[in-house]
N, C-alpha and C positions, 0 to 999 in steps of 0.2 A: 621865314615861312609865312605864306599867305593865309592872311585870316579868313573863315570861310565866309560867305556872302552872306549880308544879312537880306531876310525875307521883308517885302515890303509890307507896310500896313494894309492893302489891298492882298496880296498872298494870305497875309496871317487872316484874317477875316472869310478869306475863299474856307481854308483851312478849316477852321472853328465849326463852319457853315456845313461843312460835310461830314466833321463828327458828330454834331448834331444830329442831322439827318439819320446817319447810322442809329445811333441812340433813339433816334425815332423808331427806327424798322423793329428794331429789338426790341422796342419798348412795346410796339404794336403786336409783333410776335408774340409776347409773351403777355400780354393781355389777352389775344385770341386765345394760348395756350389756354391760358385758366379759364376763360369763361369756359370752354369746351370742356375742360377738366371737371368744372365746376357744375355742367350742366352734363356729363356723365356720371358726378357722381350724384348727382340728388335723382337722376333716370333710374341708376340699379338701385338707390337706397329707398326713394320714395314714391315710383311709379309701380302700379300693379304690374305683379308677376306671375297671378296667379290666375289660371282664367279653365273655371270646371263649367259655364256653358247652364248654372243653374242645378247640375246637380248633385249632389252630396257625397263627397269623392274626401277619404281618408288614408291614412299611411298608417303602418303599424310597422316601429322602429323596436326590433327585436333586443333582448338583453344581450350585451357585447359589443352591440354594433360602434363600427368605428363611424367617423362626420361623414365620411366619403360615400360608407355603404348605405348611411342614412339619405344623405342627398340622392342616391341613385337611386333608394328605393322608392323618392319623391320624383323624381325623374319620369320613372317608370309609371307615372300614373296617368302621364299624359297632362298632368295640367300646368306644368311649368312651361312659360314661353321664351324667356332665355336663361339657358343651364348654365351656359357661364358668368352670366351676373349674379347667379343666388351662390353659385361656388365664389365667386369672388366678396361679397358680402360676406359670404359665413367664415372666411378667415380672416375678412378687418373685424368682425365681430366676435372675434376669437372662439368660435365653435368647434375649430380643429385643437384647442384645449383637453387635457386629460380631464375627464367630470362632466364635461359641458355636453356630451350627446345623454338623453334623459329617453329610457324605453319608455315606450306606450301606444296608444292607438291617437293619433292628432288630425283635425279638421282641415282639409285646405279649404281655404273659403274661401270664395269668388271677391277678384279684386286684392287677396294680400298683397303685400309689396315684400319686399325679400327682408328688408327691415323686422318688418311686422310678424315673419313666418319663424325667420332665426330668434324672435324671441319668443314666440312661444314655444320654438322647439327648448332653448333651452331653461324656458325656466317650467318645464314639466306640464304642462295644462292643456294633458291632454283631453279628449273627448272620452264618455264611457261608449261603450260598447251594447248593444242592442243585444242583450243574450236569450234566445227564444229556443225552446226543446220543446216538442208535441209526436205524436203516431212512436211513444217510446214502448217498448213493452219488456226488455231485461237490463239488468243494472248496466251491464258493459254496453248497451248503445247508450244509453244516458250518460254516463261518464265521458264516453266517445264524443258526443253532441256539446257537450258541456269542455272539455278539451281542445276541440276545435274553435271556441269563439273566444279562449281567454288563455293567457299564460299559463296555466295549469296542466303539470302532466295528467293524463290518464288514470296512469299508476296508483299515483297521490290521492285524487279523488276517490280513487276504487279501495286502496287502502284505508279511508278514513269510516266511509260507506261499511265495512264489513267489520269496523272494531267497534266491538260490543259497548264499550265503555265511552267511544265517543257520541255512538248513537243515542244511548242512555242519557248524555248530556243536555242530549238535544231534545229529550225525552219523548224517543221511539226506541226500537231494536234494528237490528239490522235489516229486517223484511218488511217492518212496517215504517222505515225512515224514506221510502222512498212514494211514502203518499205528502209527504213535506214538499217534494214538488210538480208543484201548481201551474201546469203551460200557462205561461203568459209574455211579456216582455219585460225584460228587467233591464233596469241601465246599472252595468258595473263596470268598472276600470278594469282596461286587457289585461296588467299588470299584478290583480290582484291575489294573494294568496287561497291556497284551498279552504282555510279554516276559516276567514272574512268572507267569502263568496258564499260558504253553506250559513255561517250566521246570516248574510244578508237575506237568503231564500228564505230559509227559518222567520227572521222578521216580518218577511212578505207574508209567509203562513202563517202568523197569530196575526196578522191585522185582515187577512182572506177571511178568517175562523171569526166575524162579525156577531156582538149579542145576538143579533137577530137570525142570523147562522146558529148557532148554538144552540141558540130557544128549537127553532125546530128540529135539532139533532135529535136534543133529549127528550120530545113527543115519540120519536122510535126507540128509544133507547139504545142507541147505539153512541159507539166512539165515534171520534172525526177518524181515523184511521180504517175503522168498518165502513162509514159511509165511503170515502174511497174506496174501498175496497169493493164496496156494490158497486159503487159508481163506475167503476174501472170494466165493470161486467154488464152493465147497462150499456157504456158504452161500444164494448165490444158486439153487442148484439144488433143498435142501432148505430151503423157511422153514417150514412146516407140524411137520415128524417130526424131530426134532434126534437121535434116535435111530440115525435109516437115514445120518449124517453120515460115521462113522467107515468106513462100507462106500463110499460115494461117495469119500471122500478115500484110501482105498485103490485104486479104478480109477484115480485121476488119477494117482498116483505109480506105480500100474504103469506106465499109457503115458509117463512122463515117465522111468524106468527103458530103457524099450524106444528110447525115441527117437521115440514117433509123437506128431504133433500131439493137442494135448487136446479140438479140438472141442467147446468149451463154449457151449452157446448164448446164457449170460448175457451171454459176450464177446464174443459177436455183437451183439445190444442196446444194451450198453455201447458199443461202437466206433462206434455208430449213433446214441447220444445218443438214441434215443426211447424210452422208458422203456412205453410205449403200447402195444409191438409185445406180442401175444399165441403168435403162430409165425410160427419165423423161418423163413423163405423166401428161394430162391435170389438175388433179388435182395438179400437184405441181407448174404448171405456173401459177393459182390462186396465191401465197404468194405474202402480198403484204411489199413489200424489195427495199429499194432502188438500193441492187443489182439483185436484180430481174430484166435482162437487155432483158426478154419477156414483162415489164410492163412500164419498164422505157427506156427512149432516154440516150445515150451517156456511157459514162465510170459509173460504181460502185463508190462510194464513196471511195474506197482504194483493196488495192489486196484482192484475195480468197487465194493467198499463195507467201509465197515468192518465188521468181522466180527467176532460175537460172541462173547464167549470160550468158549463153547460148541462155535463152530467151530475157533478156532483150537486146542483138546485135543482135536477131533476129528482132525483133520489130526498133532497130536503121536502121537496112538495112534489111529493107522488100523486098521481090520477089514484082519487077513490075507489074502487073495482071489489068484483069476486071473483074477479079472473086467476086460475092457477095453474093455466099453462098456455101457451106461444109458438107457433112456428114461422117459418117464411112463408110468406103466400107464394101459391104457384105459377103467379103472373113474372115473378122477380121484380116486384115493383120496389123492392127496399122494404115495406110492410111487411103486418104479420098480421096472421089468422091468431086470435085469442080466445079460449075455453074456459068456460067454467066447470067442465070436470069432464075424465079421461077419453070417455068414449068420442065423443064431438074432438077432442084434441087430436085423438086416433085416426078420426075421418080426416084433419086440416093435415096431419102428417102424411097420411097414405095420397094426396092431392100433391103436394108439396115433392114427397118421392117418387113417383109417378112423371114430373115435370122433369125433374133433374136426369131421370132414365131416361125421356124425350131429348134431352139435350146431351147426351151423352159424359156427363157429369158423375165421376166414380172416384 
């Protein structure tokens, strides 16, 4: 049998010289691979992914949500510029883990990287919430308003509101706990419970209720819960002129000095539950209401709305006056004609009624 040919030194050499070469190509191949690899993945992990344009654009990541619903509802805001790199980060980042989506209200902020966004989605840090209620005037839109900007049923809050024993806690009742809140902005977590959200209001209300607050309460003699409670009537008489506030909460506190009924039309309205009525007429000063302040002497059992702090320092520093009654002027300028006793009042009303019968106003 023939031995097979041996390859000459010149073959074996050509030879060598072309598995090289191969090992070259694959070797080049597979450096391009990785730099590419390498330079896709530092683009999803560490180039901005976040682009809100300047302005303050947030997600609220509901309790249950699974990763997927949570990225969509970040999707959905418009400020994600590639949805498949933050879904591909948030499962090397193991965000599709049980535990790892954390409800709440979170900031996209201009320029995150996906990096940057999946960790504070998961390690909880989210933003508070901007919770603002005002133009409120019965419990159930307050709770509504208060529902709407925080994890909190309705329910829950309407239930805590009407228990005698909680309100007491908090040391009002249940008709005077709702001059506790004070329209203003409050930063609290979407997340938070009913019972943390009313301490924190409550908190906000004894640091509002300032010595200097105080001192001139008890110059009138009155509670913080009375001064709301004028206030709430002060400002239902002027929403227009916050100006003419201090002169209005000066007549109420004369007649309430005097002993005479306050005759507030708002609390006419109020006790009548139709928010609709435009003039009030003899059949609605019939209702019989304790805030009915045509039937009854003295302050309402608690505000017709909560009152803006505006009202309430106007009622702290009322216009010095002898004035003890008020109408609207008949120009409808927002103002009012003010008397210092009936007859002149008589003439501003008969001026005022006369206007509204011009305008077909009934």
């Amino acid at each position: 049998m023939a031995k097979p040919a041996q390859k000459s030194i010149l073959e074996r050499r050509d030879d060598a010289l072309k598995r090289r070469k191969r090992w070259g190509v694959v070797s080049v191949v597979f450096t391009l691979a990785l730099v590419c690899f390498s330079y896709y993945f530092y683009q999803v992990f560490f180039t901005a992914n976040i682009e809100t344009k300047g302005k303050p654009t947030y997600v609220v990541i509901p309790r249950g949500a699974t990763w997927k619903s949570a990225l969509n509802a970040i999707d959905q805001t418009g400020a994600v510029v590639d949805k498949l790199s933050l879904h591909f980060v948030a499962r090397l980042m193991k965000y599709d883990k049980p535990g790892a989506v954390k409800p709440g209200n979170y900031e996209l902020k201009d320029g995150f990287t996906n990096r940057q966004l999946i960790n504070v989605l998961k390690s909880g840090a989210q933003s508070p919430v901007k919770l603002t209620f005002n133009t409120v005037r019965l419990r159930n839109e307050l709770v509504a308003k208060l529902a709407s900007q925080v994890d909190v049923p309705a329910a829950r809050l309407d239930s805590l509101l009407r228990d005698p024993a909680y309100t007491k806690s908090l040391g009002f009742d249940t008709t005077t706990v709702l001059t506790m809140f004070i329209p203003n902005t409050y930063d609290v977590y979407w997340n938070t419970s009913a019972k943390r959200l009313m301490q924190r209001l409550k908190t906000s209300y004894e640091q509002f209720w300032t010595p200097a607050r105080d001192a001139e309460r008890e110059k009138l003699h009155l509670t913080r819960a009375q001064v709301s409670t004028l206030a709430s009537i002060v400002e239902a008489e002027q929403q227009q002129h916050a100006d003419e506030r201090p002169r209005i909460a000066g007549v109420y506190l004369n007649r309430l000095r005097r002993g005479m009924k306050l005759q507030a039309d708002p609390t006419v309205v109020y006790a009548n539950h139709d928010f609709t009525i435009k003039r009030v007429l003899n059949v609605h000063l019939q209702k019989d209401s304790p805030y009915n302040t045509y039937k009854y002497a003295g302050l309402p059992p608690g505000p017709i709305n909560l009152p803006s702090i505006a009202s309430i320092d106007a009622v702290l520093k009322p216009e010095s006056n002898n004035y003890l009654y008020f109408c609207a002027k008949e120009d409808f300028s927002g103002y009012h004609a003010f008397a210092t006793n009936e007859t002149e009042h008589i003439a501003n009303a008969r001026r005022y009624q006369a206007a509204l019968n011009r305008a077909g106003i009934k």
